[in-house]
N, C-alpha and C positions, 0 to 999 in steps of 0.2 A: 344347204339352202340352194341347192341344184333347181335350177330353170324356176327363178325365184317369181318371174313375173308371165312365166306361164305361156303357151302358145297365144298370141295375140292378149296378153294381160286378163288370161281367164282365168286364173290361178290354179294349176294341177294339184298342188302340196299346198297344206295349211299354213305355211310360210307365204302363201301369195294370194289367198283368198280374200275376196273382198271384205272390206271392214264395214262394221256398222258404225264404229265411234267419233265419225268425219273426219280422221287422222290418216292423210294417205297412207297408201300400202307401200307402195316406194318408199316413203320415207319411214315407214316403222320397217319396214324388211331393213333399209341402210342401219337403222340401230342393233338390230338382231346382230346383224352381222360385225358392227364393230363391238360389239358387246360382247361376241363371242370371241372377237380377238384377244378385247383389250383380258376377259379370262384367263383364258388360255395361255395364253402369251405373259402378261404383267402378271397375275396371281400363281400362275402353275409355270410359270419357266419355262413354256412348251418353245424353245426358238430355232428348232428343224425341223418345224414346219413350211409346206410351202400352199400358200393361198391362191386357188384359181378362181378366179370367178366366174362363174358359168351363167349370163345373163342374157335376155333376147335384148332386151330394152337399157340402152344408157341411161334410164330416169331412175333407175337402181342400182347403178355402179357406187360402190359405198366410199369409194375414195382411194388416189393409189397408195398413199401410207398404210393401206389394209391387203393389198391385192398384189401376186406376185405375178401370175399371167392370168389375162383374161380367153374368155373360152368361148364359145358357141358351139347350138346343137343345129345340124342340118337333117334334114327331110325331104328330099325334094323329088317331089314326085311327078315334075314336070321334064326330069333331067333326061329320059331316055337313052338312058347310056350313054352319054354323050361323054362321059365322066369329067365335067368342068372344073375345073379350080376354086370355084368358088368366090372369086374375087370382090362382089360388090360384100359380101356378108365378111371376108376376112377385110378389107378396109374399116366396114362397121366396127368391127372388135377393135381393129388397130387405134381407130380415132375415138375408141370411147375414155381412156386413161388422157390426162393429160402430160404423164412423163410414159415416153416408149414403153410395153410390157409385149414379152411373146405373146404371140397369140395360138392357141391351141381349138382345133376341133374336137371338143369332147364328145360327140358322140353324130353318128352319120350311115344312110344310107349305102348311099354312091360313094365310093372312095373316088376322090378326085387324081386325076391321073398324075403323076411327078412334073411328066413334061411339061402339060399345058400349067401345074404350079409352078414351075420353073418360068418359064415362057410370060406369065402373069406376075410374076413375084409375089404373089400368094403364097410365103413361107409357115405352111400352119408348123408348130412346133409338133402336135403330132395327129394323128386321127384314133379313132375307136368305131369301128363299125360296132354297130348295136346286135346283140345277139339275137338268135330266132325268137320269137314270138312263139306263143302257144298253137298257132292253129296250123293246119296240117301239115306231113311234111312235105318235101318235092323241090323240085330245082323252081317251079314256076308258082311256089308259093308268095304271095305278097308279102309273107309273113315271116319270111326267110331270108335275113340281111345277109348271114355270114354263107350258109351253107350251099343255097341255092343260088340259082343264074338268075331271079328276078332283078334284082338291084347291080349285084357283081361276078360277070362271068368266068370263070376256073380262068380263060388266057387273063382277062383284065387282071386277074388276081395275083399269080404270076408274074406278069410284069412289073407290077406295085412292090413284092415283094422284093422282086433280084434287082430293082433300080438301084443301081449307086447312088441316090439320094437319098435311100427311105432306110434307116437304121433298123435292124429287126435285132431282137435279141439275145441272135449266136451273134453278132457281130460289135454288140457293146465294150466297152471297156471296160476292163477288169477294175475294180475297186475297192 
């Protein structure tokens, strides 16, 4: 039920389309989703699972008995490099559970730089740049999160990786 209430509640997936039945969509998405727990979980034993919620909007946070971290998508096409932290939008996440959950960047342009997350205490649990897009290829494609310098240039990228803050995974622990 990824981006369940849609860029600006316009619903991209049929999980978040506007209803005709005058039964909000918030609150039928909240059933979906605890319905798919209580499944899952209660009827199928499923309990290593772990529940992120990836939502723009807290009027669709289904409850933290259901949710192990909460997530948000960034797009910021306003960022010019600047590569910010992100701060007012990881607060948002943070204050949307009423008992603590990590909060995680699920998926994002601009990687936000360690330092200024550090510096901010913007601790996202992790990021996901989004992959290229269909249209063409090139460093100065719009269309080009990972590969190209529109969004993340080869040093910014770089740095993000070899930060002592940013766990990549030659350097996970063995399990």
């Amino acid at each position: 039920m990824h981006e369940a209430s849609g860029y600006k509640g316009d619903g991209w997936f049929w999980w978040g389309r506007t209803r005709t039945d005058g039964v909000p969509q918030a609150y039928a998405n909240i059933l979906l989703w605890r319905h798919m727990f209580d499944r899952l979980v209660h009827r199928h034993g499923l309990h290593n699972l772990i529940w992120v919620w990836n939502g723009q909007d807290p009027a669709w946070y289904p409850g933290d008995d259901v949710v192990d971290i909460v997530s948000h998508d960034i797009y910021d096409g306003s960022d010019n490099k600047t590569y910010g932290s992100q701060l007012a939008t990881y607060q948002q996440a943070m204050n949307t559970p009423v008992e603590r959950k990590p909060v995680a960047l699920s998926e994002n342009s601009f990687i936000p730089d360690p330092d200024k997350i550090a510096a901010d205490k913007a601790w996202w649990l992790w990021f996901m740049v989004w992959n290229d897009g269909d249209g063409p290829a090139g460093v100065t494609s719009p269309n080009n999160f990972w590969t190209g310098e529109y969004y993340n240039t080869d040093a910014h990228k770089r740095k993000v990786y070899s930060h002592p803050n940013v766990i990549t995974l030659d350097k996970l622990p063995r399990f």
